[in-house]
MOPAC internal coordinates of N, CA, C and O (Angstrom, degrees):
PM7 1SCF
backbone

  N    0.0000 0     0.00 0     0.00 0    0    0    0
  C    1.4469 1     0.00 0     0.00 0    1    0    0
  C    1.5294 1   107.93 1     0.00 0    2    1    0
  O    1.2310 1   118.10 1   -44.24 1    3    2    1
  N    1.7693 1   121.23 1   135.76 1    3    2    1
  C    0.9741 1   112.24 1  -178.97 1    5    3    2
  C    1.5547 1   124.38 1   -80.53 1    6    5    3
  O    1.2310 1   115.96 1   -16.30 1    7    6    5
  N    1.4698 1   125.27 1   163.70 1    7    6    5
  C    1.4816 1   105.54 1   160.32 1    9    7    6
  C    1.1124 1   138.29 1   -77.16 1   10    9    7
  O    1.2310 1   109.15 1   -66.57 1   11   10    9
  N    1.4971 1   137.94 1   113.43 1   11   10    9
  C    1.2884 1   138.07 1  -165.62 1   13   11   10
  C    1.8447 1   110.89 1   -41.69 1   14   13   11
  O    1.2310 1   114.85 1   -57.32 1   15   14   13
  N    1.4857 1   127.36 1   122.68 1   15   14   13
  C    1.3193 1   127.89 1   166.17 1   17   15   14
  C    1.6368 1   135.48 1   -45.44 1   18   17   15
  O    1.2310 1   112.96 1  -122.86 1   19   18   17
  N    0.9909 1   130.91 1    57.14 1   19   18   17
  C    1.3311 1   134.97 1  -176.01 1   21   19   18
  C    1.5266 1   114.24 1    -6.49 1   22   21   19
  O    1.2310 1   119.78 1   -52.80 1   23   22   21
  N    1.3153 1   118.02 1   127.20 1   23   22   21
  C    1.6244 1   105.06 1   167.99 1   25   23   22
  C    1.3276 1   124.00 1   -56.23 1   26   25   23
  O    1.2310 1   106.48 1    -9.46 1   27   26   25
  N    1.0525 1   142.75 1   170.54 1   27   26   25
  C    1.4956 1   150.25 1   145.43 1   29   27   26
  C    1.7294 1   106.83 1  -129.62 1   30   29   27
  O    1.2310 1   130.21 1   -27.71 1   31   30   29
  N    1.3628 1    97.92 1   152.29 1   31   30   29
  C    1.4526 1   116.86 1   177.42 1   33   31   30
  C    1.4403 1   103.56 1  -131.78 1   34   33   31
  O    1.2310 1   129.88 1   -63.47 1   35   34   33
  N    1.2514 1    98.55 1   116.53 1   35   34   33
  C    1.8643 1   110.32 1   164.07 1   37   35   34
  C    1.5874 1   119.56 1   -79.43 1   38   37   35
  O    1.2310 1   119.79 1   -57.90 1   39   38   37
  N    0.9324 1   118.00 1   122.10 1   39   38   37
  C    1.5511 1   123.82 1  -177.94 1   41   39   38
  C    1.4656 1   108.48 1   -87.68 1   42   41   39
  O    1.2310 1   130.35 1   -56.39 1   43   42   41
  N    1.3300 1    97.64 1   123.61 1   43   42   41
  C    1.8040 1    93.98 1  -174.63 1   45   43   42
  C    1.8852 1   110.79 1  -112.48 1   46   45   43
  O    1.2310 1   130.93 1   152.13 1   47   46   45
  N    1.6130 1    96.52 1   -27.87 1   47   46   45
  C    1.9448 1   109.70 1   160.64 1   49   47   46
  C    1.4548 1   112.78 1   -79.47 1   50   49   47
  O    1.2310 1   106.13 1   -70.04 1   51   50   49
  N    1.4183 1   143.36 1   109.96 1   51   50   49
  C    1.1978 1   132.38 1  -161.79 1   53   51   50
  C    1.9254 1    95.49 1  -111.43 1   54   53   51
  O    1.2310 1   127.59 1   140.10 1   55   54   53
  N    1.5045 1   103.01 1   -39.90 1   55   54   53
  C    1.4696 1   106.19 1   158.65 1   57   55   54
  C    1.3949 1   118.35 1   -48.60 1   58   57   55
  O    1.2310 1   109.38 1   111.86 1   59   58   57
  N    1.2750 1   137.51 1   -68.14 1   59   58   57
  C    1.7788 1   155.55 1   149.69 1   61   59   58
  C    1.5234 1    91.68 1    -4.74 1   62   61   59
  O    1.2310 1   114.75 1   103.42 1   63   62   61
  N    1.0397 1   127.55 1   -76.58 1   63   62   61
  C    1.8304 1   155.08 1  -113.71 1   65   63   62
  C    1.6769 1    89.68 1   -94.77 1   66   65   63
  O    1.2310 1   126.22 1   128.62 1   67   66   65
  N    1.8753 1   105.65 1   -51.38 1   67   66   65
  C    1.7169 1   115.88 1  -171.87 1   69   67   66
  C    1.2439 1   107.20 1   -85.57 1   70   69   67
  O    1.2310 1   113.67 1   159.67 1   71   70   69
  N    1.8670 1   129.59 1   -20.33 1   71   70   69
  C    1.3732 1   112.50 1   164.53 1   73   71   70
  C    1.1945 1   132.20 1   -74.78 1   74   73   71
  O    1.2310 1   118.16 1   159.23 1   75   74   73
  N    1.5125 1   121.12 1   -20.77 1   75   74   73
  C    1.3485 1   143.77 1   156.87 1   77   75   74
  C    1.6469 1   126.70 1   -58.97 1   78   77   75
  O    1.2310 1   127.38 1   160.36 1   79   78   77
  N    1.1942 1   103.40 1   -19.64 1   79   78   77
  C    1.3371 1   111.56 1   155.90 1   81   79   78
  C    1.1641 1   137.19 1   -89.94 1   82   81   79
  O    1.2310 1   128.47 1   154.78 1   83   82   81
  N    1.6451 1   101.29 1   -25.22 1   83   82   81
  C    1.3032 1   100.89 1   167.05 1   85   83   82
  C    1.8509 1   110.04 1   -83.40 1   86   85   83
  O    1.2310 1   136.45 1   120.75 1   87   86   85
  N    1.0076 1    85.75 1   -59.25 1   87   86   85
  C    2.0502 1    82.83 1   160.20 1   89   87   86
  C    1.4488 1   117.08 1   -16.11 1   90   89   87
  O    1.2310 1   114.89 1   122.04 1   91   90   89
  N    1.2497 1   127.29 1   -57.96 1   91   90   89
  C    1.2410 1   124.87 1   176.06 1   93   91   90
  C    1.5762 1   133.81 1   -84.44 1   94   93   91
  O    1.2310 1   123.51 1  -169.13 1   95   94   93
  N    1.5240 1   110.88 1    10.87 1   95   94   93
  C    1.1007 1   125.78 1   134.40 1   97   95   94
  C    1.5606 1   139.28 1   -79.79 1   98   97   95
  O    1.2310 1   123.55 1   169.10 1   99   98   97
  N    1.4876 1   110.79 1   -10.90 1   99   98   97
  C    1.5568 1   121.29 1  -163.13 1  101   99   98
  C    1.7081 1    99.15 1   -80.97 1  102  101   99
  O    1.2310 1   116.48 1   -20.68 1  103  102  101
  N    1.2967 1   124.29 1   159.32 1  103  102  101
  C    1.6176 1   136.83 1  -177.51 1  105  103  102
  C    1.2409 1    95.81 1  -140.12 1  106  105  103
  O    1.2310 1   129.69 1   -56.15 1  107  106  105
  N    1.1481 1    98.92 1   123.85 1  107  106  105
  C    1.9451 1   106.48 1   163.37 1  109  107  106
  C    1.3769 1    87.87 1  -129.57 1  110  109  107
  O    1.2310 1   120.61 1   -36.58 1  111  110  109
  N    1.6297 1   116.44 1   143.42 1  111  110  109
  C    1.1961 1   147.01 1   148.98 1  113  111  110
  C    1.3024 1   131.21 1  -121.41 1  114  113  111
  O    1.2310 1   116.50 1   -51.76 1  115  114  113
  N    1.6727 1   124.25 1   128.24 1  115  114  113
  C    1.2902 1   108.86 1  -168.41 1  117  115  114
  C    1.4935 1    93.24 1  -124.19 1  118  117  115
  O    1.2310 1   130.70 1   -26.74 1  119  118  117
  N    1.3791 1    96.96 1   153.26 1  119  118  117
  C    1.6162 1   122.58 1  -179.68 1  121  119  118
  C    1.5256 1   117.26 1  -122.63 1  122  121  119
  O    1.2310 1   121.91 1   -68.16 1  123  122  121
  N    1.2953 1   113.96 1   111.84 1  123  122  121
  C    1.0945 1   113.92 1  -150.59 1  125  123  122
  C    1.8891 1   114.33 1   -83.09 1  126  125  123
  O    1.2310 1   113.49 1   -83.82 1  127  126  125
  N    0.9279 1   129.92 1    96.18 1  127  126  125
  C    1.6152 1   124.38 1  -172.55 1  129  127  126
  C    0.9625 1   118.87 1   -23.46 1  130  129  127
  O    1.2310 1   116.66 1   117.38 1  131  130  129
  N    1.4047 1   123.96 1   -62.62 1  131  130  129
  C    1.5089 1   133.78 1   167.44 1  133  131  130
  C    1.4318 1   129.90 1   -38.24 1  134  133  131
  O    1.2310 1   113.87 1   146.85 1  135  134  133
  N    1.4738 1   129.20 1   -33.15 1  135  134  133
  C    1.6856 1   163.93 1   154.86 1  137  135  134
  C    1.9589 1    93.84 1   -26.32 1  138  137  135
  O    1.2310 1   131.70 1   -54.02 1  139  138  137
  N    1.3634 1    95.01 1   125.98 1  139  138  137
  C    1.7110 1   110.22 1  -164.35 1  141  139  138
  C    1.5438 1    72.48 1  -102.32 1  142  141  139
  O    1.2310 1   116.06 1   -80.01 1  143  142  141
  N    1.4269 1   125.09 1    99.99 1  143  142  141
  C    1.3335 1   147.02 1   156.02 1  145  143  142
  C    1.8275 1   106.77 1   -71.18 1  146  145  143
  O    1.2310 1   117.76 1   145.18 1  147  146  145
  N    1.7154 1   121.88 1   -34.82 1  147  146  145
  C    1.4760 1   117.39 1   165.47 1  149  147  146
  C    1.2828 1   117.39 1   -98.31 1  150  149  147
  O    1.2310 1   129.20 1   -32.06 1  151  150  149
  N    1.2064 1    99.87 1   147.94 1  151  150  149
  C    1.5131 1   104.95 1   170.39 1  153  151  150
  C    1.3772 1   134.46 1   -52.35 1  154  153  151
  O    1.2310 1   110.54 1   -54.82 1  155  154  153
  N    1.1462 1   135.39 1   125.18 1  155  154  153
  C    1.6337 1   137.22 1   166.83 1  157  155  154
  C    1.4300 1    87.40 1   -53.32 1  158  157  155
  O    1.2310 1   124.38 1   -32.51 1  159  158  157
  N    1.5149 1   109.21 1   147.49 1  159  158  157
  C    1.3026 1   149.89 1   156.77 1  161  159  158
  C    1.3446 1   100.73 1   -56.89 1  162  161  159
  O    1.2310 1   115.13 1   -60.36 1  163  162  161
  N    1.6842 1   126.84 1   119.64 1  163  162  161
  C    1.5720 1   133.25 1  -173.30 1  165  163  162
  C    1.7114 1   100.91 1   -81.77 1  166  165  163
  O    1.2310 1   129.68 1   147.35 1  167  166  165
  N    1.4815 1    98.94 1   -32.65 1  167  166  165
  C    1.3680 1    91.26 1  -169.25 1  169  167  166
  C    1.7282 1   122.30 1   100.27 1  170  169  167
  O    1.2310 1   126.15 1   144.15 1  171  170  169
  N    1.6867 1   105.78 1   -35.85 1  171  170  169
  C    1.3686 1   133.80 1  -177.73 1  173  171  170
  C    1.6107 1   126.06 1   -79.23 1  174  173  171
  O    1.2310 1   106.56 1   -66.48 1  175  174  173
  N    1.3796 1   142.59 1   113.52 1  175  174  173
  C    1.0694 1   128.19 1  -174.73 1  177  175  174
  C    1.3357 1   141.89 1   -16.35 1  178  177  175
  O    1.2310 1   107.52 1     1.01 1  179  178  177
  N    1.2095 1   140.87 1  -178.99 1  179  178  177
  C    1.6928 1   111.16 1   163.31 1  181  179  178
  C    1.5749 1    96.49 1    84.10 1  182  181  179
  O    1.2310 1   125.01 1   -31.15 1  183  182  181
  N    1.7119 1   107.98 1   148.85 1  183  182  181
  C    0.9156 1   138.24 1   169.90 1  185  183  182
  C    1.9337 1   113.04 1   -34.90 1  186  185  183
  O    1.2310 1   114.64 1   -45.91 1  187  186  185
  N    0.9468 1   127.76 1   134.09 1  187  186  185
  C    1.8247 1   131.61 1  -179.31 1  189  187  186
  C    1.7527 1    86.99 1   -71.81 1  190  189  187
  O    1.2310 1   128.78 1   -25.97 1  191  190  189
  N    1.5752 1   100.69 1   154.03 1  191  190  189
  C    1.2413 1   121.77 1   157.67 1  193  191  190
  C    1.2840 1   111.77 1   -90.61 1  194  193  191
  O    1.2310 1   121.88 1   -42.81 1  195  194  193
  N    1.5516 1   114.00 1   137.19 1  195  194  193
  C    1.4306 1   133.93 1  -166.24 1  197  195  194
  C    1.8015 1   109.59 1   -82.00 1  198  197  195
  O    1.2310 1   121.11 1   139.66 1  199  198  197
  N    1.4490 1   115.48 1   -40.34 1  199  198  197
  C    1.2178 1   116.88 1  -157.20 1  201  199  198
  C    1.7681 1    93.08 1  -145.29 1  202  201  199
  O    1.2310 1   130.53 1   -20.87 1  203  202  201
  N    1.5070 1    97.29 1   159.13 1  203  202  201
  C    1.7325 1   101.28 1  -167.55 1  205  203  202
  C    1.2567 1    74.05 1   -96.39 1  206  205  203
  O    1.2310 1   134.53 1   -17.25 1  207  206  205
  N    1.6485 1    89.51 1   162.75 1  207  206  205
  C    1.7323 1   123.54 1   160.16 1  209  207  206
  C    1.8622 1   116.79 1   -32.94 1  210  209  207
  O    1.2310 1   125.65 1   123.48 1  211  210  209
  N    1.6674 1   106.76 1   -56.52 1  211  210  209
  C    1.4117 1    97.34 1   173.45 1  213  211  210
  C    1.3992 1   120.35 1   -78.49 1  214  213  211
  O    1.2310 1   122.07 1   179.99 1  215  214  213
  N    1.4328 1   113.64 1    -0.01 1  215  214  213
  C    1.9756 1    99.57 1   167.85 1  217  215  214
  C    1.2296 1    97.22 1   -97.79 1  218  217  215
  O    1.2310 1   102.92 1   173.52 1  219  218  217
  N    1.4625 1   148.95 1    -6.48 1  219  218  217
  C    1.4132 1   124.77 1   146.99 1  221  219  218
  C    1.0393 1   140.12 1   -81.43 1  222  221  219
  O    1.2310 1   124.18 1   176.23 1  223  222  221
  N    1.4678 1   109.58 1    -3.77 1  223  222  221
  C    1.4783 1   123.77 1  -175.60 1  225  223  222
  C    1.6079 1   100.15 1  -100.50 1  226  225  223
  O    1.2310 1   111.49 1   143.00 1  227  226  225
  N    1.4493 1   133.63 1   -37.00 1  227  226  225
  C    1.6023 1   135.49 1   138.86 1  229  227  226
  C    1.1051 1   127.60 1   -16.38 1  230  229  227
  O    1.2310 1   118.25 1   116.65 1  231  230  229
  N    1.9508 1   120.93 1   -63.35 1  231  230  229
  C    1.1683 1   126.28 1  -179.15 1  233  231  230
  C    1.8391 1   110.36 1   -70.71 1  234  233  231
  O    1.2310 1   126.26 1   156.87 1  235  234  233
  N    1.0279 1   105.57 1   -23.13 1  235  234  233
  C    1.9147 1   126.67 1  -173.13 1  237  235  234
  C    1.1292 1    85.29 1   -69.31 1  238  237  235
  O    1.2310 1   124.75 1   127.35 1  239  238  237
  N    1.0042 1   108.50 1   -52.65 1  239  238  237
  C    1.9806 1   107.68 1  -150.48 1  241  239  238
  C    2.0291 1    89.81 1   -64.94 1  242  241  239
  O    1.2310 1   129.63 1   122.76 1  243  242  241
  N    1.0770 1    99.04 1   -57.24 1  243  242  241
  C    1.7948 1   103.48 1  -179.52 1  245  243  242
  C    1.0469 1   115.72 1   -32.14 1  246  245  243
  O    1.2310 1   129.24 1   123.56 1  247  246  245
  N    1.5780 1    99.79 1   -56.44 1  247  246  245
  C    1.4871 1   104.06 1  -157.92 1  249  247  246
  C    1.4032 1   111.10 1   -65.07 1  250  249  247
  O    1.2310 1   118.08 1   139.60 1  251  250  249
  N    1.8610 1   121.25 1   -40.40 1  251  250  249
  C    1.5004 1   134.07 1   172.64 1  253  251  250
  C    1.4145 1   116.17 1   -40.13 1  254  253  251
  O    1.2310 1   125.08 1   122.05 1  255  254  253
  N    1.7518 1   107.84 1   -57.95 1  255  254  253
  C    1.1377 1   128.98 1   177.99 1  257  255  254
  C    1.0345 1   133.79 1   -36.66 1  258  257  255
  O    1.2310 1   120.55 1   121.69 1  259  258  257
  N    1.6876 1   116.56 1   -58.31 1  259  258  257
  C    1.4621 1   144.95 1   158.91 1  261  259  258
  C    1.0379 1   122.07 1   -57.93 1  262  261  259
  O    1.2310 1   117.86 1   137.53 1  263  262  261
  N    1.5246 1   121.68 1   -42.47 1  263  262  261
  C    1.3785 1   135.92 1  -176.64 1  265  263  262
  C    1.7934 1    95.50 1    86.45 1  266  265  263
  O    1.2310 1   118.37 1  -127.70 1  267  266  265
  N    1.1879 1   120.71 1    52.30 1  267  266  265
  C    1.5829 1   104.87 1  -174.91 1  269  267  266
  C    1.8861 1   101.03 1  -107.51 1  270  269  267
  O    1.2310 1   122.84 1     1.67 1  271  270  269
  N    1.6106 1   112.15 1  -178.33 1  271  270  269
  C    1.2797 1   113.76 1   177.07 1  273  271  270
  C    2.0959 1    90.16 1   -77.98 1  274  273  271
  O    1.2310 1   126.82 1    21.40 1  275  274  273
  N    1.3933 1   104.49 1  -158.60 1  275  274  273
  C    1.6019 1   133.92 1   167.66 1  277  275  274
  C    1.3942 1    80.85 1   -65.86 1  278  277  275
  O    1.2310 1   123.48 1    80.78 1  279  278  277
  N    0.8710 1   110.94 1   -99.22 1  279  278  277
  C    1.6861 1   134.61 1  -131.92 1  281  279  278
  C    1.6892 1   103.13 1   -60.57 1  282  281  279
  O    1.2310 1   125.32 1   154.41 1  283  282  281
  N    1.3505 1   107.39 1   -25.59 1  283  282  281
  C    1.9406 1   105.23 1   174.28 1  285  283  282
  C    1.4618 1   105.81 1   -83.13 1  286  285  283
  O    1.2310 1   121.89 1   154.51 1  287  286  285
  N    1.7229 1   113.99 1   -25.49 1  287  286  285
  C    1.7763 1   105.77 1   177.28 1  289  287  286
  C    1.7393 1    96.55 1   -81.74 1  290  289  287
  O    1.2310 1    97.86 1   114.88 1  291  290  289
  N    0.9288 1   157.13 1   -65.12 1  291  290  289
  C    1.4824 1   155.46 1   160.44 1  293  291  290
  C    1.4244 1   107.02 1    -3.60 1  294  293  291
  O    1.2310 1   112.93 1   128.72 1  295  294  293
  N    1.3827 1   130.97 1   -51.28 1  295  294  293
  C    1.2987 1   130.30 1   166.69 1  297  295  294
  C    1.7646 1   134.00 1  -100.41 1  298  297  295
  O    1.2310 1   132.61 1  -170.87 1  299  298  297
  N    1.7280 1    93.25 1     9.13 1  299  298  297
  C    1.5143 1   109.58 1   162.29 1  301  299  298
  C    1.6890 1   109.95 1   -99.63 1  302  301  299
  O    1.2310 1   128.26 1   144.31 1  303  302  301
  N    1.0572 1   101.69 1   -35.69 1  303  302  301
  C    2.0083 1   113.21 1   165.72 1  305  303  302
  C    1.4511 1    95.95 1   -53.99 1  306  305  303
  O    1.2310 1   115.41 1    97.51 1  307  306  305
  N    1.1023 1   126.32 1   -82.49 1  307  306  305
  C    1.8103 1   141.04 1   179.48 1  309  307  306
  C    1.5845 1   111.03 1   -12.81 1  310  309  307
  O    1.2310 1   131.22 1   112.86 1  311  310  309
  N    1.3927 1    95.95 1   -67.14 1  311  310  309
  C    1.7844 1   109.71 1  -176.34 1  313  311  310
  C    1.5130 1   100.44 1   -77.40 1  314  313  311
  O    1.2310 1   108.34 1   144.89 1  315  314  313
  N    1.5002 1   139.40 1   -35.11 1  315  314  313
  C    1.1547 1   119.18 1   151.22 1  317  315  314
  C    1.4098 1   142.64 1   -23.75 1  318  317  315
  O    1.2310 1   130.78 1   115.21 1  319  318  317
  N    1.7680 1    96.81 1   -64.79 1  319  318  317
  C    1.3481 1   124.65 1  -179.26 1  321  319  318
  C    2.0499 1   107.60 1   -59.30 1  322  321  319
  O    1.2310 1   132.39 1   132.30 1  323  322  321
  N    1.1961 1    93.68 1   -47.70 1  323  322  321
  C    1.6355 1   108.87 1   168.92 1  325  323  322
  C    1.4144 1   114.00 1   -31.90 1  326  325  323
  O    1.2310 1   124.92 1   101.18 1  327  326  325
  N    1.2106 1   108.17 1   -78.82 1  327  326  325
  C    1.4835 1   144.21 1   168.33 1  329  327  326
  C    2.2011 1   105.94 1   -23.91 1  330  329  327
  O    1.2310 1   132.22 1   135.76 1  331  330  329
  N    1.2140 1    94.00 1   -44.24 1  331  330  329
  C    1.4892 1    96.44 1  -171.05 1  333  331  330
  C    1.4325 1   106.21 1   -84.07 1  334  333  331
  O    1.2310 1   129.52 1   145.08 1  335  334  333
  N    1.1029 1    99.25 1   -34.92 1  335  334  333
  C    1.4625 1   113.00 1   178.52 1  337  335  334
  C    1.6271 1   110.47 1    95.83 1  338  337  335
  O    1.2310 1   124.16 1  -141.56 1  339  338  337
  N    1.5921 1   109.62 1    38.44 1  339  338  337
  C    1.6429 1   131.33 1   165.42 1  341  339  338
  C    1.7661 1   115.71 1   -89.91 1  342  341  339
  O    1.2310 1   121.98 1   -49.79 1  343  342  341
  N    1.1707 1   113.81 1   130.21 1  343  342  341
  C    1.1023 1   106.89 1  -179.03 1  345  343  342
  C    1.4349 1   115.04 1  -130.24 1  346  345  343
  O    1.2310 1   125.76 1  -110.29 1  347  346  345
  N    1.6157 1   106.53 1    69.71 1  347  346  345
  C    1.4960 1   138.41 1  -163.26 1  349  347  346
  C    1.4874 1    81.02 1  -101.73 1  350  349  347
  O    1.2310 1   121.02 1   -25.87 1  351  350  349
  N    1.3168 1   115.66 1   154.13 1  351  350  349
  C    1.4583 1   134.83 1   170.39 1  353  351  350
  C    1.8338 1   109.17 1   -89.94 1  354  353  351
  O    1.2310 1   107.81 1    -9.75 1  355  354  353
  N    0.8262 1   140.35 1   170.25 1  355  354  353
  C    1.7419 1   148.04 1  -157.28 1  357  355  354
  C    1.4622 1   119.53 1  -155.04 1  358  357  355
  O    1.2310 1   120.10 1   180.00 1  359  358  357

C-alpha cells in the first residue's frame, strides 16, 4: 500500500500570511464595568462573602485557561484589572 501524499500550500501573500500570525497571537479581554465584582450582603450569619460568583468564576476561568497555580492567576487578574484601569480588589 502506498503512502498517501501530504498536501502542501505555497504562500504567495507573505505580508497577508505574517499579519495573520501575528493575529493569532493577540488576547483581548474585556471586563465589564458594570460586573458586581463584590459580594451582595447574604444577610446570613457567618463571615460576609468577599467576591461574587462571576469574579471567581473569572479568576477560575484564568487560572484553567493558562494552566497557572492560585497565586500567579491572583496576580495575572491584578495586572489585568490594572491594565483596564479597574480598581476592584482580587
Amino acid at each position: 500500500m502506498s503512502k498517501p501524499t501530504s498536501l502542501t500550500y505555497k504562500t504567495t501573500n507573505w505580508a497577508d500570511y505574517n499579519a495573520a500570525l501575528k493575529r493569532r497571537g493577540s488576547l483581548t479581554i474585556w471586563f465589564d464595568p458594570e460586573m458586581n465584582w463584590d459580594a451582595e450582603p447574604s444577610g446570613k450569619r457567618g463571615r460576609s462573602r468577599t467576591f461574587s460568583d462571576a469574579a471567581i468564576q473569572t479568576c477560575l476561568t484564568m487560572k484553567v485557561l493558562f494552566g497557572m497555580a492560585l497565586r500567579q492567576t491572583t496576580g495575572f487578574v491584578e495586572s489585568l484589572l490594572r491594565l483596564t484601569g479597574l480598581d476592584w480588589v482580587v
